[in-house]
N, C-alpha and C positions, 0 to 999 in steps of 0.2 A: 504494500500500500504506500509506504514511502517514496518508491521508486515512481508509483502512480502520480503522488504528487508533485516530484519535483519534474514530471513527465508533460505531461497533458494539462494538469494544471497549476504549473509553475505558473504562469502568468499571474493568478491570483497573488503570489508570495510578490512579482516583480513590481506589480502596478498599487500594492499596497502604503498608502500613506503613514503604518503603522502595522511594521513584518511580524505582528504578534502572533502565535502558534500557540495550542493548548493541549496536552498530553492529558488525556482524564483518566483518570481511573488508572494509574501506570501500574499498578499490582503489586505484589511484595517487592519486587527489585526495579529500582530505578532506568533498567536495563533500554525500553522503549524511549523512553525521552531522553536518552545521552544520544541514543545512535538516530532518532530525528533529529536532535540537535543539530548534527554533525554533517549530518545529507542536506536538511537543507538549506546549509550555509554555502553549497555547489550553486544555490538558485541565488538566494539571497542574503552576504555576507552576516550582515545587520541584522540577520533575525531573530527573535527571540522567543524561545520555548519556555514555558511554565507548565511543570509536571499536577497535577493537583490529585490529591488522594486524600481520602476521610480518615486515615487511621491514621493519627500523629505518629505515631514508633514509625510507619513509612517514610514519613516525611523528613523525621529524625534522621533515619538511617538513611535517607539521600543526601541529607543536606552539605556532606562531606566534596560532594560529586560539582555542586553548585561553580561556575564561576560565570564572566562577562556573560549575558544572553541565554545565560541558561540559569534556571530558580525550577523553588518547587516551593507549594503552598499545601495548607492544610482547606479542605474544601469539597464543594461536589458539582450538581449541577448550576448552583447559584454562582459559578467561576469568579472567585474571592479577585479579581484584579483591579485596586483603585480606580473604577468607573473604566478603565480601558477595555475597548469591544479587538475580540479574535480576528483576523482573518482566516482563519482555519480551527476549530475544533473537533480535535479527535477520540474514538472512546472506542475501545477495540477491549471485547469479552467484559463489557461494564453492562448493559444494558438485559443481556441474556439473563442476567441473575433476577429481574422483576418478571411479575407479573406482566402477564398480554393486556390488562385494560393498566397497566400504568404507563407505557413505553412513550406516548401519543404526548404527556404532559410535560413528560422531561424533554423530547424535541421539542416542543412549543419555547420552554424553559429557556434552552439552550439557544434557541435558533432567534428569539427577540434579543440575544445579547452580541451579538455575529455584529462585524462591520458590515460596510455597504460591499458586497461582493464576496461577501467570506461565505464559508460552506460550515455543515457541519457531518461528522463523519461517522456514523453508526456501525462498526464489525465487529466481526466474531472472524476467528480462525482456532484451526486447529491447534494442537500442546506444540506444533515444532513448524509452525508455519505452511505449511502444504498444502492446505485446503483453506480460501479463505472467502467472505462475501463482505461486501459493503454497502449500506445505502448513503448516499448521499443525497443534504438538503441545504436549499440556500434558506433565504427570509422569506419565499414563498411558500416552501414547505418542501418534498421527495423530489427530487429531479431524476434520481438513478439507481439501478443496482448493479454493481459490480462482480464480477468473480474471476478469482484466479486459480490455479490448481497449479498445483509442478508436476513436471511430465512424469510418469511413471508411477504416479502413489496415488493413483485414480484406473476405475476399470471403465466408468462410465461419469460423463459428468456431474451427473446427478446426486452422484457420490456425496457432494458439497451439499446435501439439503441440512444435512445435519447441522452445518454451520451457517443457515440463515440467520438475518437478521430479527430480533424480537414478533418486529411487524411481519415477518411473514414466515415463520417457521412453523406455526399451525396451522400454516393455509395451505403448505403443500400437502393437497388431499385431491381426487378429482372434483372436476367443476370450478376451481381458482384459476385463476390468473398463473401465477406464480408454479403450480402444477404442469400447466400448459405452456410454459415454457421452457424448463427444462427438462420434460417430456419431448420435445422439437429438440434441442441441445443433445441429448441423448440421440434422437433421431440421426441428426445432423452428422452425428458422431459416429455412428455404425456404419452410415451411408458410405462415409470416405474410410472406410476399413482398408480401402484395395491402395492407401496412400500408405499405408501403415508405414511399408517395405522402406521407405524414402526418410521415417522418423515420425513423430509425434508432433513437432511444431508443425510442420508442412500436412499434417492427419487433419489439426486442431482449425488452423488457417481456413483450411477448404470448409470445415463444416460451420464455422462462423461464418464463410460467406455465403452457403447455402442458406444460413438462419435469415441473413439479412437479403436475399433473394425472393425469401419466401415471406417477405413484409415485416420482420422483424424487426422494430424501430433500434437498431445499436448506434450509440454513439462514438462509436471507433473503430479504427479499421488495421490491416493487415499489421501496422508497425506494433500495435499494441497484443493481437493476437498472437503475433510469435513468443511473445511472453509467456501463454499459457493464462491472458486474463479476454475478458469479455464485458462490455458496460452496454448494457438496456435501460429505456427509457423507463421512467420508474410508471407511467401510463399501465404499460403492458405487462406491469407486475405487479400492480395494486391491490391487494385485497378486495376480492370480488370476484362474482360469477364470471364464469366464460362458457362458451361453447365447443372451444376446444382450441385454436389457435387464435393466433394476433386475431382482435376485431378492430383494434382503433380506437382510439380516449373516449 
């Protein structure tokens, strides 16, 4: 996901009046918010990351790690930074741990306190990083879902439902949105089995372009697919009926 951002949308971090970055929820070790730190100072020297986590003893035991552009606070969704708005917040396996009717209130939370063009960043991934999904939203609300896998620690795409985001890890069931599309993903994926021989990037490539062939709103194309990720318009994956593939907003 780091790579995502300082990727596609690095521009955010460049055209930002105030390169503030938010690490939520960084978990017992300080570990995620050194190495954002660190990345993405390639986009924008001057930026600056703030780790924030509820459990003081975390914040303690980061605070050794602290220097220029990089802090950590004690906090949660009401992001403790003296009236300063994010241009990025992140919250990666934070959100998984509530309930399904709470998840709607902490993005609302989070996403009135975003600068003008800032995102905010909802994942879950796997204990070792392999399997991962994102949503992302600006001030208006979902724009996207993300997924990425690494070659070889996947049979079938779909593999990643497990690793939905809060909003939609109960919906992959038939009749959703979110069902119906990586049911096509999977499809997409079997189809180009006869590329196998050539590799898994070049497997993966083909059948994200058949997804986006067959009216699939993706917002990114072949450079970011050979990565092994995939970003859809959050439309086509919203919580809600479907009839079986893409219908349209």
């Amino acid at each position: 996901m780091d790579r995502w951002l300082v990727g596609p949308q690095g521009h955010r971090l460049r055209r930002a009046a105030d390169p503030l970055v938010v690490d939520l929820g960084y978990g017992a070790a300080p570990v995620t918010a050194v190495e954002l730190f660190t990345r993405l100072r390639s986009v924008r020297p001057d930026v600056e990351v703030v780790g924030i986590e509820i459990d003081p003893a975390r914040v303690a035991a980061a605070a050794p790690l602290a220097r220029p552009g990089l802090d950590f606070r004690q906090g949660g969704f009401e992001l403790p930074l003296d009236g300063r708005r994010p241009v990025v917040v992140r919250a990666f396996n934070v959100l998984r741990q509530y309930d399904e009717d709470e998840y709607a209130a902490y993005w609302d939370e989070v996403r009135r306190r975003l600068a003008p063009g800032g995102v905010f960043i909802d994942g879950t991934c796997d204990e070792i990083g392999r399997r991962a999904t994102w949503a992302t939203l600006d001030s208006d609300g979902p724009v996207s879902l993300s997924v990425s896998l690494r070659f070889g620690a996947f049979a079938l795409p779909s593999d990643v439902a497990e690793r939905l985001p809060k909003a939609l890890i109960h919906r992959n069931v038939p009749g959703e949105r979110v069902h119906a599309y990586l049911r096509a993903l999977d499809k997409a994926w079997l189809d180009a089995a006869a590329l196998a021989s050539f590799g898994n990037r070049q497997r993966w490539t083909a059948a994200c372009a058949a997804l986006k062939a067959d009216g699939w709103p993706l917002l990114d194309g072949p450079s970011r697919w050979r990565l092994g990720e995939v970003t859809v318009a959050w439309e086509a994956v919203r919580p809600g009926p479907t009839n079986g593939g893409y219908q349209g907003p």
